[in-house]
Every structure is written in C-alpha cells, then in structure tokens.
C-alpha positions in Angstrom: -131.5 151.6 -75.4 -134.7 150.1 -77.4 -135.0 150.5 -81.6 -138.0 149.4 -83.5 -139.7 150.0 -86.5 -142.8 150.9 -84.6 -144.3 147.8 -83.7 -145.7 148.8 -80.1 -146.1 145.1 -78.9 -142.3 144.6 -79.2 -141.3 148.0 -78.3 -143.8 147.4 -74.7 -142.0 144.1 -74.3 -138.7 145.6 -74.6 -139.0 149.1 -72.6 -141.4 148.1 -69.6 -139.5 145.0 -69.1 -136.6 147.2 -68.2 -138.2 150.0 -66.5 -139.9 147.4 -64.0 -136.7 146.2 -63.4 -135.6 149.8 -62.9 -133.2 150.2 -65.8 -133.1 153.5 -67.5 -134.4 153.2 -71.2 -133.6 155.4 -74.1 -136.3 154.8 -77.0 -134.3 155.2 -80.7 -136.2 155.8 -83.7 -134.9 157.3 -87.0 -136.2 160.0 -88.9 -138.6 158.6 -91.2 -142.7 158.8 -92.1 -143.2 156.6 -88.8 -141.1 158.3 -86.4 -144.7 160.4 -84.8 -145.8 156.6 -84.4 -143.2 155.9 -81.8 -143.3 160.0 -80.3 -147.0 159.2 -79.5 -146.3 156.1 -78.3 -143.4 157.1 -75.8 -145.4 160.7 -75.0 -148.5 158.2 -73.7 -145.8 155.8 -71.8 -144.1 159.2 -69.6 -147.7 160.8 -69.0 -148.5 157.2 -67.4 -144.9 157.1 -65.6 -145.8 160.8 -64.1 -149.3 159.2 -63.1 -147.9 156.3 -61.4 -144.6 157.9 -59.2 -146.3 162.0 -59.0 -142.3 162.6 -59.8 -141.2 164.6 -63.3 -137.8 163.4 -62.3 -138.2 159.9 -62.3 -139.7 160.1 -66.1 -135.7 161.9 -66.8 -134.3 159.6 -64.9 -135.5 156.4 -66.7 -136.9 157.7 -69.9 -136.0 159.1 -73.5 -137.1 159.1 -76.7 -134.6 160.5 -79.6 -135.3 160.6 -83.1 -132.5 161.1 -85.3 -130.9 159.6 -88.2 -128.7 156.1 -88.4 -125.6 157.9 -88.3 -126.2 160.6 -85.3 -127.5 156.9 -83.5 -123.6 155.0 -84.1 -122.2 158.3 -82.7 -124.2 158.3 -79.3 -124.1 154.7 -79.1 -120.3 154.9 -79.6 -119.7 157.9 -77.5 -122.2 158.1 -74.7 -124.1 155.4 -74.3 -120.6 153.0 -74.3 -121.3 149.5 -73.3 -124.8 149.4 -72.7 -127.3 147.3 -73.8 -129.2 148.0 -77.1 -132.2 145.8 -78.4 -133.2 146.3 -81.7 -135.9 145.3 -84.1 -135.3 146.6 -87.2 -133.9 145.2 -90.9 -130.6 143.2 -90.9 -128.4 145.7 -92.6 -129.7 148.3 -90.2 -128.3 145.9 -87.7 -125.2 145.0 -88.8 -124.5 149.0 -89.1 -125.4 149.2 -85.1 -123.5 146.4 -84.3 -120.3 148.0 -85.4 -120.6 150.5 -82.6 -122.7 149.0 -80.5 -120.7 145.7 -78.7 -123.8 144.5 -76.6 -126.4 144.4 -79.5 -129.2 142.2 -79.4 -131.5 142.0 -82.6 -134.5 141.0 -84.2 -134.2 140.9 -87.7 -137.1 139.4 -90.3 -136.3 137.5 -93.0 -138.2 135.5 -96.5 -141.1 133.8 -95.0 -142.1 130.8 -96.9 -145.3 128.9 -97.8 -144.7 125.8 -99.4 -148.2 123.9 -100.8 -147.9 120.0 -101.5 -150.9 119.7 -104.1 -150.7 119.8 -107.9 -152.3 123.1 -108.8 -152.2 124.2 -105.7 -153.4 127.8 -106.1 -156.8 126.6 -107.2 -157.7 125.5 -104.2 -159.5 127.9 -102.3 -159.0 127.5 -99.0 -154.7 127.7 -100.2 -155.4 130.3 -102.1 -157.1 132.5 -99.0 -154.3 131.6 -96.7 -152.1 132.8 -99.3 -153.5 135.7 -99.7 -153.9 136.7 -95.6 -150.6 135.7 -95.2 -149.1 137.9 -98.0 -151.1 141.4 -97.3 -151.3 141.2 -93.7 -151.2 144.8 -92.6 -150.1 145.3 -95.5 -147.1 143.1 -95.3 -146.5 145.4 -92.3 -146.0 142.3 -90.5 -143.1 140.1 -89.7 -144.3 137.2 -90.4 -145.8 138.1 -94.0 -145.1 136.2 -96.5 -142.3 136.9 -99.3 -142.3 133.5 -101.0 -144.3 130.7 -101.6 -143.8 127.2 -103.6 -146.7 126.3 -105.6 -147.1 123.7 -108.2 -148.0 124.5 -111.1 -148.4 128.3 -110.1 -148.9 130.9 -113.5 -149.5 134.1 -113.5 -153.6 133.4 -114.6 -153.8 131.6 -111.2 -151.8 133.8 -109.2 -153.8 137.0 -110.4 -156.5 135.3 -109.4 -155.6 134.2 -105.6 -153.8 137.0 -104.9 -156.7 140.0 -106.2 -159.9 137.6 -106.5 -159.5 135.1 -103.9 -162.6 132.2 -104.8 -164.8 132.3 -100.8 -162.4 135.5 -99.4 -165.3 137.7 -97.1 -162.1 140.3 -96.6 -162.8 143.4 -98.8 -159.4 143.9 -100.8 -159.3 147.4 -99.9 -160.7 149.5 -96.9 -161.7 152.9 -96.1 -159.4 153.2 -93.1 -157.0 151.5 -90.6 -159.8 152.1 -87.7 -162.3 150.4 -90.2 -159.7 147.6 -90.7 -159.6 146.5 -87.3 -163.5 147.0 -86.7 -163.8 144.7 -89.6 -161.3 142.1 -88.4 -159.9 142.9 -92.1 -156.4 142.1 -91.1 -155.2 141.9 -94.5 -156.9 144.8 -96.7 -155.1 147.1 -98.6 -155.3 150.7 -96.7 -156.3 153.5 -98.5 -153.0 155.4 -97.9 -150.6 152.8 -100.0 -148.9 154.2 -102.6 -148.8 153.0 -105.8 -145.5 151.6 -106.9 -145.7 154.3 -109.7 -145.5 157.3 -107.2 -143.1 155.0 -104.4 -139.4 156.7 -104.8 -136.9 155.6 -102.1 -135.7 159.3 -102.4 -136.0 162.2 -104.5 -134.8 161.7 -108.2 -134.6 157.9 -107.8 -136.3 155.7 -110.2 -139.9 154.5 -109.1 -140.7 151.1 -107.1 -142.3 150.2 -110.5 -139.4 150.8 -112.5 -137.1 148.8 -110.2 -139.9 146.0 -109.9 -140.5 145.6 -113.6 -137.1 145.4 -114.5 -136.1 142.6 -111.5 -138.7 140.4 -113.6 -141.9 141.0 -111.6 -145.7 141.5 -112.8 -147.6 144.2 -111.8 -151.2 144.1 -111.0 -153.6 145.0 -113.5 -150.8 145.5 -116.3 -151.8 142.2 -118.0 -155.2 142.4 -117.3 -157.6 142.1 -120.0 -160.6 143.7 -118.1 -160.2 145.4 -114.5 -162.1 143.2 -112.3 -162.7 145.2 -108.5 -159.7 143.3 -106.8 -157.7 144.5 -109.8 -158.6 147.9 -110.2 -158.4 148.4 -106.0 -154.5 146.4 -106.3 -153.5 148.2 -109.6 -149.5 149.3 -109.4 -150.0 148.0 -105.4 -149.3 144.4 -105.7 -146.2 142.7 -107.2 -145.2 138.6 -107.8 -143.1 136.9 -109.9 -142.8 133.4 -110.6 -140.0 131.4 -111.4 -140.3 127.7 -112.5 -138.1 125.9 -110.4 -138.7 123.8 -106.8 -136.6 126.2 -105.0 -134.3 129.3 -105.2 -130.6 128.9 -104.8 -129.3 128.8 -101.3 -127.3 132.5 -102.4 -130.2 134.2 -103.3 -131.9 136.7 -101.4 -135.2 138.4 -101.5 -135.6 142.3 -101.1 -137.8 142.9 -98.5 -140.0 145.3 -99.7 -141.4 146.3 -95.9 -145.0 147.7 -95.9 -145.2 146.5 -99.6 -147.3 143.8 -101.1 -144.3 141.9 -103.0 -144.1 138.1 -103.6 -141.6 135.4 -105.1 -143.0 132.4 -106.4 -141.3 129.0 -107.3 -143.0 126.7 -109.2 -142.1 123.1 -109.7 -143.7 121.4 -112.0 -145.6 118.6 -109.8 -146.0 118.3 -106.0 -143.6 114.9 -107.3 -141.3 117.0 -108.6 -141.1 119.3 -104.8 -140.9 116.4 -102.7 -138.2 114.0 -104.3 -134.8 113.9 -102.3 -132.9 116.2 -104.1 -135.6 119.2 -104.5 -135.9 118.6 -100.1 -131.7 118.8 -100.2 -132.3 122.5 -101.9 -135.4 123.8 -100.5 -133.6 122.5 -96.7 -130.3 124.7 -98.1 -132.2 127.7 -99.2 -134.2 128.1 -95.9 -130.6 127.4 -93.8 -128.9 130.4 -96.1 -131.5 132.7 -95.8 -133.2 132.1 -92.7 -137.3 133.3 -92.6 -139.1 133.7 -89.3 -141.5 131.2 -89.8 -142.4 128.2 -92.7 -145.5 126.9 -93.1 -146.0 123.7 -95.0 -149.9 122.6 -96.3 -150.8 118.9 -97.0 -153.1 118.5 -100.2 -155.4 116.6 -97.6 -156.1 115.6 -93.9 -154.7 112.4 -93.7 -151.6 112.6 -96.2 -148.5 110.8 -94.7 -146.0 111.9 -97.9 -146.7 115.8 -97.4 -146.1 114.9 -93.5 -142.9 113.2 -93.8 -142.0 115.9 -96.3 -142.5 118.6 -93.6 -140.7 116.4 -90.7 -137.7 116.5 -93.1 -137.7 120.0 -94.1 -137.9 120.6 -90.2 -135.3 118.2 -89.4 -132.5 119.9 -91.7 -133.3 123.7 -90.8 -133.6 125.7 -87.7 -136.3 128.3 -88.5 -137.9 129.0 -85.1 -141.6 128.9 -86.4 -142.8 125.8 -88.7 -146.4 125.4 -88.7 -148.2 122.0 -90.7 -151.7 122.8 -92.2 -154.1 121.0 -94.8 -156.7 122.3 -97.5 -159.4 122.6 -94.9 -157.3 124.5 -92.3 -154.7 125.8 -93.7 -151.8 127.1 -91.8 -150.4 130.8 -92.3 -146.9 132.3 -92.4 -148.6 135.0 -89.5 -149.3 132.7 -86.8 -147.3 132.4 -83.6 -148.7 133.1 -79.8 -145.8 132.8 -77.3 -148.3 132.6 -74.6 -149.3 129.3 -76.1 -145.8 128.1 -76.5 -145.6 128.7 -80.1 -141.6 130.3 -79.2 -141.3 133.5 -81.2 -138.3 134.6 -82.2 -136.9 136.7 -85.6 -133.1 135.7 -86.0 -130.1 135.7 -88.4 -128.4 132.8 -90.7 -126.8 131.3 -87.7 -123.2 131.6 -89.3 -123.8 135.5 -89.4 -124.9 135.9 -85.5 -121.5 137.3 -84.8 -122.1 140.5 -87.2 -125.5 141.0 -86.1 -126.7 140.7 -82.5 -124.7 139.6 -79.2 -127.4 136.7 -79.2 -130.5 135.4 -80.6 -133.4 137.2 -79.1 -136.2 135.3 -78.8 -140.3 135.7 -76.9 -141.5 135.3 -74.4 -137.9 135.9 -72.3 -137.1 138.3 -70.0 -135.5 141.5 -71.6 -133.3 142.4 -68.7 -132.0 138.9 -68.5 -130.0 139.5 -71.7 -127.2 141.7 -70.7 -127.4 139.5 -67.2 -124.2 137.4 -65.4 -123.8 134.9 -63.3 -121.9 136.4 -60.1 -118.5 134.9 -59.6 -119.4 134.0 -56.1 -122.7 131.7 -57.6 -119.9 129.7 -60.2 -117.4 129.2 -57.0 -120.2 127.9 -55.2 -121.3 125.6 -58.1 -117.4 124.4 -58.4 -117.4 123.7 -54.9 -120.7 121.4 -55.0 -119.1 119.4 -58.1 -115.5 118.7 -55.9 -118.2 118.4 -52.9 -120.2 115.5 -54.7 -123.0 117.6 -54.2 -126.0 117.7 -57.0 -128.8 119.9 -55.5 -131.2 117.5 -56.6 -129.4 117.0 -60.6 -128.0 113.8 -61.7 -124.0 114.2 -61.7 -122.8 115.0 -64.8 -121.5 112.8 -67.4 -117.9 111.8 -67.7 -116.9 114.0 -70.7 -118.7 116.9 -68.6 -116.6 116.0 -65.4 -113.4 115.7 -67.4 -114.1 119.1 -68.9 -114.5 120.7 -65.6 -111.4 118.8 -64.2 -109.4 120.4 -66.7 -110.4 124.0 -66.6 -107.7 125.9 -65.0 -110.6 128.9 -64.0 -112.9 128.1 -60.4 -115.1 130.3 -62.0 -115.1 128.5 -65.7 -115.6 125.1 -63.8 -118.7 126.6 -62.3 -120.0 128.4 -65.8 -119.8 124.5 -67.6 -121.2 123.0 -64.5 -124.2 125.6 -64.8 -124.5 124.7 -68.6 -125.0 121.3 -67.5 -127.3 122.0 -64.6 -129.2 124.2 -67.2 -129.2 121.3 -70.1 -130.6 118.8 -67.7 -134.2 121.0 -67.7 -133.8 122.3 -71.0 -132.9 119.5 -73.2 -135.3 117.1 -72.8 -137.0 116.8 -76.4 -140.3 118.3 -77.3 -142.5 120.2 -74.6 -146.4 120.6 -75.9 -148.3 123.5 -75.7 -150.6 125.2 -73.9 -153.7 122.5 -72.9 -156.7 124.1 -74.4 -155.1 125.9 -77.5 -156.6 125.7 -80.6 -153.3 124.3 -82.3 -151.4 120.9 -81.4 -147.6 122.7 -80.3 -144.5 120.9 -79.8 -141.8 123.3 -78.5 -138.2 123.2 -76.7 -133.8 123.4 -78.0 -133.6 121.4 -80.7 -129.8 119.7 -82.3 -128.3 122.1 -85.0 -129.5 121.3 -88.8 -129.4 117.2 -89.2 -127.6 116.5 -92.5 -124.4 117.3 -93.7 -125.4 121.2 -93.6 -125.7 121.2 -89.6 -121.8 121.3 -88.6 -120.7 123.5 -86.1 -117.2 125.2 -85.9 -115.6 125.7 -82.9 -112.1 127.8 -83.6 -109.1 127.7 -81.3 -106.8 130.2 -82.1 -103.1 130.4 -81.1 -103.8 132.5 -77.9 -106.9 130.7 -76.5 -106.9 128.4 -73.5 -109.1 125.7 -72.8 -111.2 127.3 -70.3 -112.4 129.6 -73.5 -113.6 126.2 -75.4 -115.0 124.4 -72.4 -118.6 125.9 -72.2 -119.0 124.8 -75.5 -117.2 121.5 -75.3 -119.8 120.6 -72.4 -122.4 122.0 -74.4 -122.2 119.3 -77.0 -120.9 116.7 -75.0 -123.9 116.5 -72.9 -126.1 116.5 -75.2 -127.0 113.9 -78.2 -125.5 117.1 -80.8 -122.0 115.9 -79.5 -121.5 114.3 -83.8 -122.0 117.4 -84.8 -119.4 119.9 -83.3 -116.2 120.4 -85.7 -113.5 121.2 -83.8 -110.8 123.4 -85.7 -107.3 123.7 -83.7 -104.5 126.3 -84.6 -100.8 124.6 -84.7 -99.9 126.8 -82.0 -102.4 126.3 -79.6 -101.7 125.2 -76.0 -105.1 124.3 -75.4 -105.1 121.5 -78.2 -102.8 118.6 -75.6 -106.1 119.1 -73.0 -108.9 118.9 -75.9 -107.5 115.8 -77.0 -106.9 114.3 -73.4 -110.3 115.8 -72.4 -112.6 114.5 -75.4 -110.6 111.2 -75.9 -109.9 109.8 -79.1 -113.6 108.2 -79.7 -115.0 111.7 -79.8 -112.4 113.0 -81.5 -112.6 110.8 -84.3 -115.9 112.3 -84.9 -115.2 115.9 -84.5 -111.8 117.1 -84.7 -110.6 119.0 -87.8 -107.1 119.5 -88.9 -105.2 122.1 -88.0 -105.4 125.4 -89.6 -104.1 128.9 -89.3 -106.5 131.4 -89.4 -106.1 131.9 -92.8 -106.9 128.7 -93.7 -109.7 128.6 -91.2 -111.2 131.7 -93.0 -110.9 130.1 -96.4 -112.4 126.2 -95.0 -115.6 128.3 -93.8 -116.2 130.1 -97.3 -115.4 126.7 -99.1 -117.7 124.3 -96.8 -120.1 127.2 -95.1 -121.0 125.5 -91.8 -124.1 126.2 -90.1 -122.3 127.7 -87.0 -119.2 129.4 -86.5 -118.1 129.3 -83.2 -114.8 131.3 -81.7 -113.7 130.2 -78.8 -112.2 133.8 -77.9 -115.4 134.8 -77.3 -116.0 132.6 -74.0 -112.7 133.7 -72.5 -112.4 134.1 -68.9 -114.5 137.0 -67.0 -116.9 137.6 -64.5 -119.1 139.7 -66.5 -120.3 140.9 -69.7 -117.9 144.1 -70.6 -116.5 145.5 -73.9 -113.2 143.4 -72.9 -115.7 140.1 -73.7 -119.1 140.3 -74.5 -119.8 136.8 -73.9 -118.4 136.1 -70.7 -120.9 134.2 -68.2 -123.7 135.5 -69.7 -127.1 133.5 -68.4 -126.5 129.9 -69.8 -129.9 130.2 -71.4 -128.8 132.6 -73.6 -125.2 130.9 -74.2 -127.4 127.8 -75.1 -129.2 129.7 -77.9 -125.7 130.7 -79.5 -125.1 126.8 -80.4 -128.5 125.3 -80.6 -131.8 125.8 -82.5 -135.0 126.7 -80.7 -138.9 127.3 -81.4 -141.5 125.0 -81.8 -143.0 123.1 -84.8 -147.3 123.0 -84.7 -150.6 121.8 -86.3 -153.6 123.7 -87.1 -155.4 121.2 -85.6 -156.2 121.1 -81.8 -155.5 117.4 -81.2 -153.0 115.4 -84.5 -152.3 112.3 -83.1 -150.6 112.2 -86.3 -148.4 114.8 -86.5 -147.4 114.2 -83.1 -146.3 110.7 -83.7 -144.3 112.1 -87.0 -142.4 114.9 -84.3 -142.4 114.0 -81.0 -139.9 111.4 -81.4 -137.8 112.7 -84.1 -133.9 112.9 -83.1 -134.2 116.5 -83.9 -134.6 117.7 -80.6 -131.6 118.3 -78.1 -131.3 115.7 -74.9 -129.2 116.2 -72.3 -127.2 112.8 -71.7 -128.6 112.1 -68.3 -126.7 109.3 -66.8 -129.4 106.8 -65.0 -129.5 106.9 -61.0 -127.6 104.0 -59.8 -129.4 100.8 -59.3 -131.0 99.6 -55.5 -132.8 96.8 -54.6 
C-alpha cells in the first residue's frame, strides 16, 4: 500500500514502480482538503491501466484507492492487509502511528531544513536574501525541502521584513493570480491566491486561530509592525510568520512545528559570523542538526573564494548525516529546495537515526527501486555464497578481511555466513568514498555511504540481549569491521548472553578495546541510551536468523543495500558551481566517507 500527502512525483515513483513489477497497489489517502488531489490522480492512473491491458479486471486486480481517516487506515492495515508492504510519505507522527500496525513500514518523513549564512549582516545581501526567500515560500512551503530555519548574523526583524516581503532584485511577484499562472510564470515561490490567512486558519472547529497560536509561541506577523503597508506587505499580511531568537543555534531538544503549506520561519541570530563559526557554536549547531534531522542544509560563503566558511561547512558535514548539504556563495547562492537524483544529488527524507526503529522498517531513499524494499536474498543464493567462501572462490572480489572471515567462521547459520559474505561482497562496490555526479550538471556533486557522525556524537549501539546468538550480531559486526567506521560501533553485551565468549574471540582484544561496552541488563541499557543518546541504536534481535522478511523478523536478509542504510549515512554533499576545484579538494578526501577495507592483491613479479 502507497500513502502520501499528494505529491504526485513520489506517489508515481512509489505505485508504478510496483505495478511494473506486477504487485498489487492500494493508494491510502486520508480524508482531508487534498484527498480529490490524489482521487484524480489515481482515476487518471486506472483509465490509462484500462487503455494499456483492454481488461477492467486487471485495474481490480492491481489497483485501489481508499480515502478514509488515520484510524479506519491502522484497522485495515492491521486486519487485512497483514504483513505487506506499506510506503509512506507523510509527517513523522503520522508515521509513528502506522508503524504500530503496520510491521513492514517504510517512510519518508520531512524535517527543519536549515540555511545557515556565513557573512555579518547577512540578510542585506541580496542575492542571500532572494535565496532565502525562494527557499522559504516554495509552493508555498508546500515543499519538502522548504525551509523552516535559517542562521543569520545579525538578523532583526527590520531586515527580515524586508528579505522575506521586499526582497532588494526579486523579479518573482509575491503573490499570483493562480497556481496555472504560477507555473507559466516560473513563479515557484509566490503566494497563491487561495492561502488563508492565519486569522481565519483553525486546525478544527472551535480551536483557537493559527494567529493566536503563532503570536503567543513568540512569532511576528507580517504587516503587524508595519508602519506603512508596502505591496509585499499588504499581499503577505496574517500569511507569513518568523521569529528570531539571538543565539548561534537552537538546543539539540528543540523542535520546530512544521506548519505544512504555511509560510513559517525560525531564525537564530548570532551576533557575528565569528561568533557562528568558533568550535563550540559548530559543537551545537552539529548536535542540533543530529537531534532533529532536516532533509537538506545548505551552507553560503560571504564570498567565492572564502576557505573559513568552507572548512566551516566540511565540519558541519563531517559531524551530521543529513542526506542533502549543498555549499553556495553570495553570487550563487545555494537553496534548501535543490536536489535532482538523476544527477546524483541522493534524495532521501529520513528520521533522527536513533528513532528509525519507531518510524520506518528502513531509510527510504531516491532514486532506488521501490519493490526492492520488502525484497530477500533466497536461501539457496547465501548457501551458494557460503560455499564460494569455504571454496576459496571470490567471483572476481578481493577475499575478505580477517575480522570478516572470522565472523563468518563463527556463524553457526550457512545461510548467515552467506548474508555477511554478501555485506561484504556489497561493501566492496559501495564503500569506496565519494562518487561525483553526473558529467555535464550544472552543480559539482560528490555522492556515496558515508561513516556515521565523526565526533563523540557518531557512536553506534549494537545490543545483545540475553537470548541472541551471534549469527543475529554478525551482519553488523562485518558491517563495521570492513569498513574504516569499525572505532565507532559500541558494543553493549547482556551478562547472560551466550554470544558474548564468540564476540570476544571473533573481534579480538585490539578491537575490543575500542568498542566494547560493559555489560548491562536491559534496564541499564535503556537508561545508558537516555543518559549518552547515541547516534544509532542497533538491536541485534532484529537480524535473527530467517530466510525472509515476515512479521516473525522484519529484518531478516533483507537486500544488503538496504541493511547498509540502517548503520551508515548516505547522500551527497554539492556546489553550486559546475566545476570547484576547491570544494572538491576540501571533500573528496575527508575521512567522512565509508571504505571498505580492501585487502591488496598479493604481490607478483
């Protein structure tokens, strides 16, 4: 089953993708003002189906749409649709309320998009100050990649009335007659006519007004402290929200509401771009974007050339995992709405990694196959793969590392042995630091997997619990020990465990030095994660031993390229320019991205 918000580029992705592959698809959308959107949408989808197979049957036999409300949706999903597949793209709440009934969830989820601006007085630039403003009322913050917060030196509210209502240079008209005009027009972030004032915007009858709510959570209004109403006022009047705090970043517990299809911004203000970039402010900015996760970031340099604002955005990038980071500078700007998969700029709209568990089966992530989510490796294909390894046989690979051999060795399952030999086989293509883009794109892209978080905020749990075995740790055992993100796995052992005699004789004393945590019951476990909140939280009870993905184990021998994205970061990092020598110097070579530890052919003469 498919569930969006009515974005029909992601709902296409998700529902053709499965019909080619001749999967039945049942379109979810809850009652609401948009719910005609996606009838239309699906009505136009089964006419074509009819036109293509001549066969009314085949459109019942693959396709549904069903509006209904969130709580009539957990009942089918519980009752009749059992253990299949359901992708989502919706809010976060609305997906941590599916994924109590729905075991094989995969969702997209938005989050705060950041701007940050390295320039004193920042907003008075206007080339900033236009970016700003695109990036803030795209379709009407329709978008998921609009931006919800933005750090500015030396922002105020004179400045900010002024880039977000009267940008200096803007040729987009603030408000337009229509949607159809909009996209004539290219006017990608106008108001539209239809967008209710916060006045008149009630979340249900008798509730208090969006105003009301707004005003008293400390934002401005537009055109409430206006001495004269200018045109971008008057058209933006009790439409358009900010508030500014003066501080380099938010808290790492504090959360934005997302306001969706609402033109509401945060604003932190440090006093001096000195003040945003010292060591500390990075430390908090690094933990805020880790806790709350955006989409994308998008740093802007106060000038072309302007090596401090670069190594300031390597080391933002370095210590979070947000999937899209773009680099700009005062003459081209970069935007939080920016990313074109086809280009390898990888897309993807996830969770705080530590709250995966409660929200989707996996990260979801574009461009990817949607079928391949809910996909298995046969248990015939990881006998064969065990068979190579005791074989001496490669197919082409380098053999893997000791630590990876040991691993396998000690797994008691033929079928686990093959499931860590695929991780391997998988991390040998896959890990191998940056990837660039596209040759011939108008940006400079460097993509691929990437180490969890560098800095003492990028720790991964792994819990063993009285009643795992070692085959349920040892895909993600030979996850890190292949790669160069082997410093960073915690390993966290219950007193009764059986498995804990073959981790120990398995990672040897070296490793373990570097990664194994005392043992803890599970309520001490529970209590370590509140206290020291790692960035991953890994339970080994989810890889337990099975040929397939069923409600038993949703994890088990899922597609290792999906596995891999449960432990390691992924996207790419870009510059608005076509060619930064640069920027590529600064990134390319950072130790950010994830290598596989390829042992070197042996030596001939």
């Amino acid at each position: 089953s498919v569930a969006n918000f009515s974005n029909f580029l992601d709902l296409s992705r998700k529902v053709l993708r499965n019909l080619e592959a001749g999967i039945p698809v049942v379109c979810f959308h809850r009652n609401s003002n948009s719910s005609q959107h996606v009838f239309r949408w699906a009505k136009l989808l089964a006419d074509l189906i009819l036109i293509h197979t001549q066969n009314e049957s085949k459109i019942r036999s693959l396709f549904y749409f069903l509006s209904c409300d969130l709580e009539v949706q957990q009942r089918l999903l519980f009752q009749v649709l059992g253990d299949c597949p359901v992708y989502l793209t919706g809010s976060r709440s609305t997906a941590r309320s599916v994924k109590q009934v729905a075991r094989r969830l995969f969702a997209s989820c938005g989050g705060p998009n950041t701007m940050i601006l390295c320039a004193d007085k920042a907003l008075e630039s206007s080339s900033f100050a236009i970016a700003c403003r695109e990036s803030a009322f795209i379709e009407q913050s329709g978008q998921c990649t609009a931006l919800r917060h933005v750090i500015a030196p030396g922002a105020n509210n004179d400045t900010l009335q002024q880039w977000l209502l009267e940008p200096p240079g803007c040729d987009h008209l603030l408000i337009t007659t229509s949607a159809i005009d909009a996209l004539e027009n290219g006017q990608f972030s106008a108001l539209l006519p239809e967008a209710p004032r916060f006045s008149q915007d009630k979340s249900a009858p008798g509730a208090p007004a969006l105003r009301e709510i707004l005003k008293e959570d400390g934002y401005v209004i537009a055109g409430e402290q206006a001495e004269h109403l200018s045109l971008g006022i008057r058209d933006a009047e009790d439409r358009v929200a900010w508030r500014i705090k003066h501080r380099s970043s938010p808290e790492p517990d504090e959360a934005f509401t997302e306001h969706w299809r609402r033109v509401v911004l945060d604003v932190s203000a440090p006093p001096s771009r000195a003040g945003l970039m010292d060591e500390r402010n990075q430390e908090c900015i690094a933990a805020w974007l880790l806790a709350q996760q955006p989409i994308s970031v998008c740093i802007n340099k106060a000038a072309v050339v302007d090596a401090e604002a670069l190594e300031f955005a390597r080391r933002i990038w370095e210590r979070t995992a947000c999937v899209v980071f773009t680099i700009g500078d005062v003459l081209i700007p970069a935007t939080t709405a920016q990313a074109r998969p086809q280009d390898g700029e990888i897309f993807g709209e996830l969770v705080p990694r530590n709250l995966l568990d409660t929200h989707t089966v996996a990260p979801v992530f574009v461009p990817s196959a949607t079928p391949s989510y809910a996909a298995s490796h046969t248990a015939e294909n990881l006998a064969a793969l065990a068979d190579d390894f005791l074989n001496q046989n490669f197919r082409g690979g380098s053999s893997p590392p000791p630590g990876v051999a040991a691993i396998v060795r000690a797994c008691k399952s033929i079928q686990m042995q093959g499931y860590c030999l695929a991780v391997w086989n998988y991390l040998q293509d896959a890990a191998v630091g940056p990837r660039r883009g596209i040759s011939g794109s108008s940006r400079d892209i460097l993509w691929g997997l990437q180490r969890p978080p560098i800095g003492k905020l990028g720790s991964t749990w792994l819990r063993v619990s009285a009643n795992d075995s070692f085959d349920a740790c040892a895909p993600v055992l030979t996850a890190f020990t292949a790669t160069n993100a082997a410093a960073q796995l915690r390993i966290s052992v219950h007193p009764h465990s059986s498995a804990m005699t073959k981790i120990k004789q398995t990672l040897g004393d070296a490793l373990l030095d570097s990664t194994f945590a005392r043992n803890l019951t599970e309520a001490h476990f529970e209590n370590e994660v509140i206290k020291q909140k790692p960035w991953n939280v890994v339970r080994a009870a989810d890889f337990s031993s099975g040929t397939q993905a069923t409600t038993a184990n949703v994890h088990s021998f899922g597609l290792v390229s999906h596995f891999i994205t449960r432990l390691f970061p992924f996207g790419h990092v870009k510059s608005t320019r076509p060619d930064d020598p640069s920027f590529r110097r600064a990134f390319a070579e950072s130790p950010k991205w994830l290598r596989a530890a390829i042992r070197p052919p042996p030596h001939t003469k």
